[in-house]
N, CA and C of each residue as an Amber inpcrd file, in Angstrom:
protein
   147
  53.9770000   4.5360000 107.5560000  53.6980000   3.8930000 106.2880000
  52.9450000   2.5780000 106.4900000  53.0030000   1.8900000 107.5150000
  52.4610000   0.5840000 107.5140000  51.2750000   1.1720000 108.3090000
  50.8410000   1.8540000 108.6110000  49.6150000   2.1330000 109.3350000
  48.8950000   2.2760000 108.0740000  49.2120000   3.1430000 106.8810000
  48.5240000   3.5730000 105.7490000  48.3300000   1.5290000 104.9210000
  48.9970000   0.6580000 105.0570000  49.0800000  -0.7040000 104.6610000
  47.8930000  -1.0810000 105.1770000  47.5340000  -0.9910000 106.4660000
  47.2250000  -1.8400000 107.5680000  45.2490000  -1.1620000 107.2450000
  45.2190000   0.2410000 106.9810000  43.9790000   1.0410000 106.7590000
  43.3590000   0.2920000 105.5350000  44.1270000   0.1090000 104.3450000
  44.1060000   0.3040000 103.1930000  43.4800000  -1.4370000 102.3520000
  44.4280000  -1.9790000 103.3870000  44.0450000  -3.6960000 103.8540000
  42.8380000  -4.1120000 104.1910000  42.5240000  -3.6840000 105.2590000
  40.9450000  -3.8540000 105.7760000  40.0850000  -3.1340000 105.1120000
  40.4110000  -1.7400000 104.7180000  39.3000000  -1.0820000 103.8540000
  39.0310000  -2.2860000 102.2390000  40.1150000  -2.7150000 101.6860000
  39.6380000  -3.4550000 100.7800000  38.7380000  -4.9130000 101.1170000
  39.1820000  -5.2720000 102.3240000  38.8100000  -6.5250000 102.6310000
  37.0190000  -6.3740000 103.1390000  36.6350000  -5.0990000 103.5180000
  35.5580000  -4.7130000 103.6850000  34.4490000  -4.5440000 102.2310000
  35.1600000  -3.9010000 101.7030000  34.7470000  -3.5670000 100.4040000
  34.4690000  -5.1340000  99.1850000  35.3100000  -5.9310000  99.3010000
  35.0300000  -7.2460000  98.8700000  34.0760000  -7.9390000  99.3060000
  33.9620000  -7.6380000 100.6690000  32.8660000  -8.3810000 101.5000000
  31.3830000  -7.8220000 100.8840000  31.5460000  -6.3300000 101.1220000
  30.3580000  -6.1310000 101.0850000  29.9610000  -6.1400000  99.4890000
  30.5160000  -6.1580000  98.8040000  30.7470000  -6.8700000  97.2300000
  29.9630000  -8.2080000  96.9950000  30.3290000  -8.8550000  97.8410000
  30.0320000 -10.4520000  97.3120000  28.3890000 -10.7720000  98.2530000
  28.1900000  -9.4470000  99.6130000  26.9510000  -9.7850000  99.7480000
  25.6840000  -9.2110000  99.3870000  26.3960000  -7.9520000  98.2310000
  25.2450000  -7.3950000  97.1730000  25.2180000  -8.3760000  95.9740000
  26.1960000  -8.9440000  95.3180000  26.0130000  -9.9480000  94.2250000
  24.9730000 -10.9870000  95.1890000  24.8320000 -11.3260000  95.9090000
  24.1230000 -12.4750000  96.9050000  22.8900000 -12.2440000  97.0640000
  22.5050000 -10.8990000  97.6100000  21.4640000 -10.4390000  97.6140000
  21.0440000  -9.9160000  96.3460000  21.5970000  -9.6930000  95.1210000
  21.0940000  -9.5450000  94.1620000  20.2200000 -10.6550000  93.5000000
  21.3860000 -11.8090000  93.9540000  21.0710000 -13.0030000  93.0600000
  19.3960000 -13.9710000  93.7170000  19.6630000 -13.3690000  95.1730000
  18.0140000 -14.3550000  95.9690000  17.0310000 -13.3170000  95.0260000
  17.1870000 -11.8800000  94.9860000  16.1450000 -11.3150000  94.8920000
  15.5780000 -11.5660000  93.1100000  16.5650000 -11.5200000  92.3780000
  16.3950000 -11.8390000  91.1090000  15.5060000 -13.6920000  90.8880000
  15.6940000 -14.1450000  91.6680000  15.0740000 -15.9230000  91.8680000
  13.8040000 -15.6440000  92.1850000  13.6900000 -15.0560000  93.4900000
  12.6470000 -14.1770000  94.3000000  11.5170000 -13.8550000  93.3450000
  12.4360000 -13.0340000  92.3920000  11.6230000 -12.1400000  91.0550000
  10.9450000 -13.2530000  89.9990000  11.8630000 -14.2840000  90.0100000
  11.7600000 -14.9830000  88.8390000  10.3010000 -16.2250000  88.7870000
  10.5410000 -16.8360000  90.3530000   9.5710000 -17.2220000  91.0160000
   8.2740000 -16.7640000  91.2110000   7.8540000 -15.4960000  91.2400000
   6.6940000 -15.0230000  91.2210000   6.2850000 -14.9240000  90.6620000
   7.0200000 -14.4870000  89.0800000   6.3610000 -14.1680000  87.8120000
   6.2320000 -14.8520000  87.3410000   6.9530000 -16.3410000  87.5120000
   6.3410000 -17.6810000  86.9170000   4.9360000 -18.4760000  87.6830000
   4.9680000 -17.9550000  88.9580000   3.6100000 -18.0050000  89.4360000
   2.2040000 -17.2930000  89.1720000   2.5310000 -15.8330000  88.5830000
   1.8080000 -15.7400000  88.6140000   1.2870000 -15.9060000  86.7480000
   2.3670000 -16.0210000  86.1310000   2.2720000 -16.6220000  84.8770000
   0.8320000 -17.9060000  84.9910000   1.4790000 -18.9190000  85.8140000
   0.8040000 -20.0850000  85.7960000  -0.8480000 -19.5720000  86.3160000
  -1.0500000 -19.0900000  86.9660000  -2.1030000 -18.5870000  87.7620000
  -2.8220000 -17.7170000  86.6260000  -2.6290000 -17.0950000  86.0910000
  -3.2080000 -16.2500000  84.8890000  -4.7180000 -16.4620000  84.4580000
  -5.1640000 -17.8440000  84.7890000  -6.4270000 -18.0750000  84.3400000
  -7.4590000 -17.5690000  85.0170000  -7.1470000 -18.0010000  85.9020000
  -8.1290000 -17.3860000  87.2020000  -7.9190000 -16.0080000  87.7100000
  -7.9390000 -15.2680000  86.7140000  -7.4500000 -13.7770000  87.1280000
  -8.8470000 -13.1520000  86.3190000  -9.3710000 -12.5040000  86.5330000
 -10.9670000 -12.1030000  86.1340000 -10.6940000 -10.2460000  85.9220000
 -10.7140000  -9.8510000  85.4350000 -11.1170000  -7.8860000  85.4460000
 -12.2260000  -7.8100000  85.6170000
């Protein structure tokens, strides 16, 4: 029974982890996102077809 504790423990503690470093990596890439499109917002003039 404590082996099933001991599995069940680390499997969550894994699962949190890798939790908080997709919210993380969500959050650079969304800045990432946000940053460019305000660049290229600003830049807009000099864009020719």
């Amino acid at each position: 029974m404590e082996k099933a504790y001991k599995t069940m423990t680390s499997s969550s503690v894994m699962n949190i982890t890798l939790g908080i470093i997709m919210i993380v990596a969500g959050l650079a890439s969304g800045v990432i996102t946000i940053v460019n499109g305000a660049r290229l917002l600003k830049d807009r003039h000099g864009i020719t077809f």
